[in-house]
C-alpha positions in Angstrom: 9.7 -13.3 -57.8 10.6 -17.1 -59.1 9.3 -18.5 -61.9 6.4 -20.7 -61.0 4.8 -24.2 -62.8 1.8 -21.8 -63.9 4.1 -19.5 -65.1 5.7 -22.1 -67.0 2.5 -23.2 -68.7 1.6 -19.9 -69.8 5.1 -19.4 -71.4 4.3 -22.9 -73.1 1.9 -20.9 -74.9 3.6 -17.9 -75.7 6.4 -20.4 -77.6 3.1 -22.4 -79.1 2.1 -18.8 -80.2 5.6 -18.1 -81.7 5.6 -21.4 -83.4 2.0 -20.4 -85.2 3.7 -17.3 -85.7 6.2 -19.1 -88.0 3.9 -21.5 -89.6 2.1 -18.4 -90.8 5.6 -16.7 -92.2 6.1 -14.2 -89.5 8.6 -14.0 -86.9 8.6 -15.6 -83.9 7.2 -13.6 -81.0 4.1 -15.0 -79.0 2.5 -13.6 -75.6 -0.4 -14.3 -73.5 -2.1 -11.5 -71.1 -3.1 -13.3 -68.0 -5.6 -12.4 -65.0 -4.6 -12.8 -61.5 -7.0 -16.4 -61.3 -4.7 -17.1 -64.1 -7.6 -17.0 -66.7 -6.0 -16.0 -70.0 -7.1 -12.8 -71.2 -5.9 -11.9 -74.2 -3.6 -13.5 -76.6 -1.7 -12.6 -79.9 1.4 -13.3 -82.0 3.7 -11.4 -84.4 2.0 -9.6 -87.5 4.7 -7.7 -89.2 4.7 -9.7 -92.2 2.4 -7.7 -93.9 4.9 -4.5 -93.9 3.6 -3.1 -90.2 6.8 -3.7 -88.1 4.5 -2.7 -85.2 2.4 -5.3 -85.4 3.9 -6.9 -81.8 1.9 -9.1 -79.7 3.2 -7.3 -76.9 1.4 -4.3 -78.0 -1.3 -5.6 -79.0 -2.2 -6.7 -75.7 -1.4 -3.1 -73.8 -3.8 -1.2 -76.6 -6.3 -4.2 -75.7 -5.8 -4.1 -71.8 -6.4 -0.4 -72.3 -9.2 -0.4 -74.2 -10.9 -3.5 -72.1 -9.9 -3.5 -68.8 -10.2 -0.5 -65.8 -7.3 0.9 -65.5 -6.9 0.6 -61.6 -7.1 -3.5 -62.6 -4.5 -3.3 -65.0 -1.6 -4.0 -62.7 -2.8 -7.1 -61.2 -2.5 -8.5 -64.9 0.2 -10.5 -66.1 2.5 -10.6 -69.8 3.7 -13.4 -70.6 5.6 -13.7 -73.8 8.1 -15.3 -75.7 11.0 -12.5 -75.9 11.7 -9.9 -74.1 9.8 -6.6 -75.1 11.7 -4.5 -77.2 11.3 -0.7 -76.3 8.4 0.2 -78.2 6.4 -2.5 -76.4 8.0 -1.9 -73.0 6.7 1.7 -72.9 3.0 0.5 -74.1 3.0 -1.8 -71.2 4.3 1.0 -68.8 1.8 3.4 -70.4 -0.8 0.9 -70.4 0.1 0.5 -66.4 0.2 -3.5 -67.1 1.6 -5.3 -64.1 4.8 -8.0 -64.1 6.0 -9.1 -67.8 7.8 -13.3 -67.8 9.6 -13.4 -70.6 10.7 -16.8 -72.0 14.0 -15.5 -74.1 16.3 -11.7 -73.2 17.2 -8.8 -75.9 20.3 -9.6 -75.5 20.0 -13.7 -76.5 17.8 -12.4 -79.3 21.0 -9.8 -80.3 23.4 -12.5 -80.1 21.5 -14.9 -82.1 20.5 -12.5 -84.8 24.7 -11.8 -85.1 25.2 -15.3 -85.1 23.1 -16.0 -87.7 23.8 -13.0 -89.7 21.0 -10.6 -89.9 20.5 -7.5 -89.3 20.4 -5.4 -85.8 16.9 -4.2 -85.0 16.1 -0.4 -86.5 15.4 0.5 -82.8 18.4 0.4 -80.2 18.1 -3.2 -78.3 17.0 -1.8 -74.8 16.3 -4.2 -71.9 12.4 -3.7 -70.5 13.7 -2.4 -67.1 15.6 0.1 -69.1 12.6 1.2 -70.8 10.3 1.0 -67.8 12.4 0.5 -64.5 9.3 -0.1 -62.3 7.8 -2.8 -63.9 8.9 -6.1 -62.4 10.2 -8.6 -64.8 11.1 -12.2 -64.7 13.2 -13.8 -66.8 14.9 -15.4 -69.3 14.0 -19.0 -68.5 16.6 -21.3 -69.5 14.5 -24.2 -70.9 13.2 -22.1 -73.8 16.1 -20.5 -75.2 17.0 -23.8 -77.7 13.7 -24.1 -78.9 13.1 -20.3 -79.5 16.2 -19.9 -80.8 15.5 -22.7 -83.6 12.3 -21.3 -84.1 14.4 -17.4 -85.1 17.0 -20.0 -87.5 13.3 -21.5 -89.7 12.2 -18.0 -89.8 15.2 -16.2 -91.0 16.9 -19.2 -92.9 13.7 -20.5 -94.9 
């Protein structure tokens, strides 16, 4: 499926999100959950600054879809988020049974610029979401975040 203009405005907000994120000293991961009228739903950003590194958006909104939304409605719903799910988010979204995920930025643009920059890898292995969950459809990266969310990783991490 291509990327459409609403698409594109939803992942507007999932970089807004990730830009709050940073503002607030955490890193920068925002995502929206989206019903198919294209009402937002749900929406969250990274937590993990408190010492919870699974404090994801990402599963924030699959416990939340789960705990507010029938589960045989679930897969209309769209993710949108900022980066790609890692794997523990990936299989809350396929256990959740969450529909399509857009992703703005890709694991392995996230791997490169954590290696560019010097940090450390990830404690868990840096798994793609159709690795993870191979029958949820995906779209992905789009090309006109990756600057902007790769300046928002460099304020986090360099501050």
């Amino acid at each position: 499926m291509a990327v459409s203009a609403e698409d594109l405005r939803h992942l507007e907000r999932c970089v807004e999100l990730a830009e709050a994120a940073v503002a607030m000293g955490d890193e920068p991961f925002g995502s929206v959950l989206v019903a198919p009228d294209g009402s937002v739903l749900m929406e969250d950003h990274n937590r993990v600054s408190g010492g919870d590194g699974t404090r994801h958006p990402e599963l924030a909104i699959a416990l939340w879809a789960a705990a507010n939304v029938a589960p045989d409605e679930r897969a209309a719903l769209t993710v949108y988020t900022s980066g790609e799910h890692c794997a523990m988010c990936s299989a809350a979204h396929a256990w959740a049974g969450l529909g399509r995920i857009v992703f703005a930025t890709s694991t392995p643009q996230l791997v490169q610029w954590y290696a560019e920059l010097g940090l450390p890898a990830s404690p868990v292995t840096a798994l793609r979401i159709t690795e993870v969950a191979p029958g949820i459809p995906v779209d992905g990266p789009v090309d006109a975040f990756a600057e902007r969310v790769r300046a928002l990783h460099e304020r986090h991490h360099l501050a």
